[in-house]
C-alpha positions as CSV (number, residue, x, y, z in Angstrom):
1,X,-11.2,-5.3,11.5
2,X,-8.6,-2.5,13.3
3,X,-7.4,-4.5,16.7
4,X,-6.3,-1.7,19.0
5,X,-4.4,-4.2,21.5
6,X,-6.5,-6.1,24.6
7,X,-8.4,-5.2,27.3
8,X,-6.1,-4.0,30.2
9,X,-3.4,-2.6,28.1
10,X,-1.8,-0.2,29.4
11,X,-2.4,3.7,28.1
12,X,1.3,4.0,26.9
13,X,0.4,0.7,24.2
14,X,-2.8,2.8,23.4
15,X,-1.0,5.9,22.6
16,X,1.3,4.1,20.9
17,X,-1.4,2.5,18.7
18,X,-3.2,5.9,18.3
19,X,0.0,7.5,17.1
20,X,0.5,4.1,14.3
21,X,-3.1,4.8,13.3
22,X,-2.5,8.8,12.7
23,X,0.3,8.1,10.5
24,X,-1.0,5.1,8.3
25,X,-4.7,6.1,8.1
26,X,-5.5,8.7,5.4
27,X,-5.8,9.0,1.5
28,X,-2.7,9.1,-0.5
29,X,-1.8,9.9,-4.6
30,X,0.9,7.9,-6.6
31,X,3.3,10.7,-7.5
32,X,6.7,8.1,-8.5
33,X,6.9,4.8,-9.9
34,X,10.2,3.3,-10.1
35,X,10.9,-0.1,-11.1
36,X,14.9,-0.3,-11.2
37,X,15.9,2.6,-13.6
38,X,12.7,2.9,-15.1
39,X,10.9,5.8,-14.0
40,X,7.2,6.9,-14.1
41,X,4.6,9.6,-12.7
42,X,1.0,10.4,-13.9
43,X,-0.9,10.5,-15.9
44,X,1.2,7.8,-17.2
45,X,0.6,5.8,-13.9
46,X,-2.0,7.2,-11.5
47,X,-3.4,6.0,-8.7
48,X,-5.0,6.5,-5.0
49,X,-4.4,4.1,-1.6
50,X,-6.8,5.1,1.4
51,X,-5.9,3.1,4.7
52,X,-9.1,4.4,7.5
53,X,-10.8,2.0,9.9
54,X,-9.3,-1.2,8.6
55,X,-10.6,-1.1,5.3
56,X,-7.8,-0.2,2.5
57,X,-9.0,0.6,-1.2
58,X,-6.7,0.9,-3.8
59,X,-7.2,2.5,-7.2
60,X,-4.5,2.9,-10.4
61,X,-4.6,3.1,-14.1
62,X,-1.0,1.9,-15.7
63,X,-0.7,2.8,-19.1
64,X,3.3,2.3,-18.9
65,X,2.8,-0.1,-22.0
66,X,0.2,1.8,-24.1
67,X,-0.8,-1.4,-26.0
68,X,-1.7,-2.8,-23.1
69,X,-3.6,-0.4,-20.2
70,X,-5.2,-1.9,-17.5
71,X,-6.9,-0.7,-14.3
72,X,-7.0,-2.1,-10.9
73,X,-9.8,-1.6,-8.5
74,X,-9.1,-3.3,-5.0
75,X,-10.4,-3.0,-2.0
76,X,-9.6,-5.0,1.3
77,X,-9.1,-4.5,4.8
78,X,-6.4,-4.0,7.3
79,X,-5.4,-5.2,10.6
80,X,-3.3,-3.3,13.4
81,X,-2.0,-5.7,16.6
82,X,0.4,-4.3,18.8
83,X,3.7,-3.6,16.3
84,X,2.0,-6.2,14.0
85,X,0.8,-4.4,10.4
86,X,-1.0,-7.0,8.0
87,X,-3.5,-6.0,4.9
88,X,-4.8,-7.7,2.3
89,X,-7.5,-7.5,-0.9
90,X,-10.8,-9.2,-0.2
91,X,-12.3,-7.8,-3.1
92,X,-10.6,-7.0,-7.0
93,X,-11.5,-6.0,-10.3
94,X,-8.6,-5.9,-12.8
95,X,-8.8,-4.5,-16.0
96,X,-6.6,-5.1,-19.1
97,X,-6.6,-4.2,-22.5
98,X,-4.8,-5.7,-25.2
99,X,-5.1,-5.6,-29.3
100,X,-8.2,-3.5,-29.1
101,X,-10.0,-6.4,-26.8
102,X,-10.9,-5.6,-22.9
103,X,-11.1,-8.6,-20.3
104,X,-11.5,-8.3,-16.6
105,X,-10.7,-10.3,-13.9
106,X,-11.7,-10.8,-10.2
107,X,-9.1,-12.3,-8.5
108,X,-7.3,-11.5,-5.4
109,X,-3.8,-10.6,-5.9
110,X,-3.3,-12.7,-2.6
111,X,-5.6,-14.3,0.2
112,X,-3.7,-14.3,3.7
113,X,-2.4,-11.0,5.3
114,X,0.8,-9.3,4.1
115,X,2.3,-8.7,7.2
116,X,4.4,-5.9,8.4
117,X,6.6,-5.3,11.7
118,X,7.2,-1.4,13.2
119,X,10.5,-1.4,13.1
120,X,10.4,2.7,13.6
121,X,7.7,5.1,15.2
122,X,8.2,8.8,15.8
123,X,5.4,11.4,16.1
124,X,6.4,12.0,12.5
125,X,7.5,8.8,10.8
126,X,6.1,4.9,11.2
127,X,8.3,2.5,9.0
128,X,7.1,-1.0,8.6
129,X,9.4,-3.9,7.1
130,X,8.7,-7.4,6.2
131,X,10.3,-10.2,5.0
132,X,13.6,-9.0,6.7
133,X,13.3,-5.6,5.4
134,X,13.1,-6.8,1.5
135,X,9.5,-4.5,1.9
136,X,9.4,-1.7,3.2
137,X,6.4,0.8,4.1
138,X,7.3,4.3,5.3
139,X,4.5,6.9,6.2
140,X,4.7,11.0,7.4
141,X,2.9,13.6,7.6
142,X,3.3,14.4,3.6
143,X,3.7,10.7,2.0
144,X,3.7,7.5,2.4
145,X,7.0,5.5,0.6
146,X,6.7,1.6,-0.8
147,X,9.9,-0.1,-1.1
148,X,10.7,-3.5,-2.4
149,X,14.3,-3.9,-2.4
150,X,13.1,-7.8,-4.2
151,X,10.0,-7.8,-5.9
152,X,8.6,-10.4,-7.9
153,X,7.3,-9.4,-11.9
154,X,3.5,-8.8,-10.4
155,X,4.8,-5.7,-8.1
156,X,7.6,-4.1,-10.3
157,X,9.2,-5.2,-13.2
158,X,11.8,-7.8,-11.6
159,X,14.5,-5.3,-11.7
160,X,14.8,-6.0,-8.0
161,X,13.8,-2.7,-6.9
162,X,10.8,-1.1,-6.9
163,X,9.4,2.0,-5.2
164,X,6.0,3.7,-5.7
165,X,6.0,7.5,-3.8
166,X,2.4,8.2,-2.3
167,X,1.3,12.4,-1.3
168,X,-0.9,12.6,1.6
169,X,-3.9,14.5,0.7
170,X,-5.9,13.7,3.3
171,X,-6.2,12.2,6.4
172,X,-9.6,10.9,6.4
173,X,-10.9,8.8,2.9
């Protein structure tokens, strides 16, 4: 559920909150995946995020290793309180194939919200950190940026970095 700030609050915190939810919500592409020095782009990685009305899907097929493809299917919901950011996956299918055999899993990558502070808005640019800036979530008017100057080996491939490079290509799902 999208929390748009109390009762009462004054119009300055609502425009605020309407200009955080023009620049998250919309429908973005995976165009870059970098983990350290390893780069990679579709179709051998390919994927779509959509953030609109506090519900987030995510969907990507990874075929970096070729003996072992999988597919994720997520979808979960998102949360926007004041210059508070939090998601998380309610709901997961992960698909992996390995020696010719498929297998699929339905568990959460995490339960509790992954939470995010604004640490920059603009009418063109909303950058939310976490964890003291380790994560890092940048969104325009063109693409949306994922940083983890840290990651553990289920977000990149513990090179500590990892960045994933989202297009906009639309606003609405």
């Amino acid at each position: 559920m999208v929390s748009l700030g109390a009762c009462g609050s004054s119009d300055s915190d609502m425009g605020r909150q309407a200009k955080i939810e023009r620049l998250l919500e919309g429908t973005y592409e995976l165009t870059s995946w970098n983990d350290g020095d390893d780069q990679y782009a579709p179709p051998t990685v390919k994927g779509r995020i959509t953030f609109y009305d506090g519900t987030i899907v995510f969907i990507m097929h990874n075929n970096i290793d070729r003996d072992k493809p999988s597919t994720l299917a997520w979808m979960g919901e998102y949360q926007l309180d004041g210059d508070t950011f939090g998601y998380r996956y309610t709901n997961a299918s992960t698909f992996k194939t390995e020696n010719g055999s498929a297998s699929e899993t339905n568990q959460v990558p995490w339960t509790e919200f992954r939470d995010y502070e604004v640490s920059e808005l603009t009418d063109t640019t909303l950058k939310l950190e976490a964890n003291g800036g380790k994560q890092v979530l940048e969104f325009g008017s063109a693409k949306m940026v994922y940083t983890d100057f840290a990651p553990a080996n289920n977000v990149g491939s513990g090179s500590g970095f990892a960045n994933r490079v989202w297009n906009r290509i639309s606003d609405k799902p």
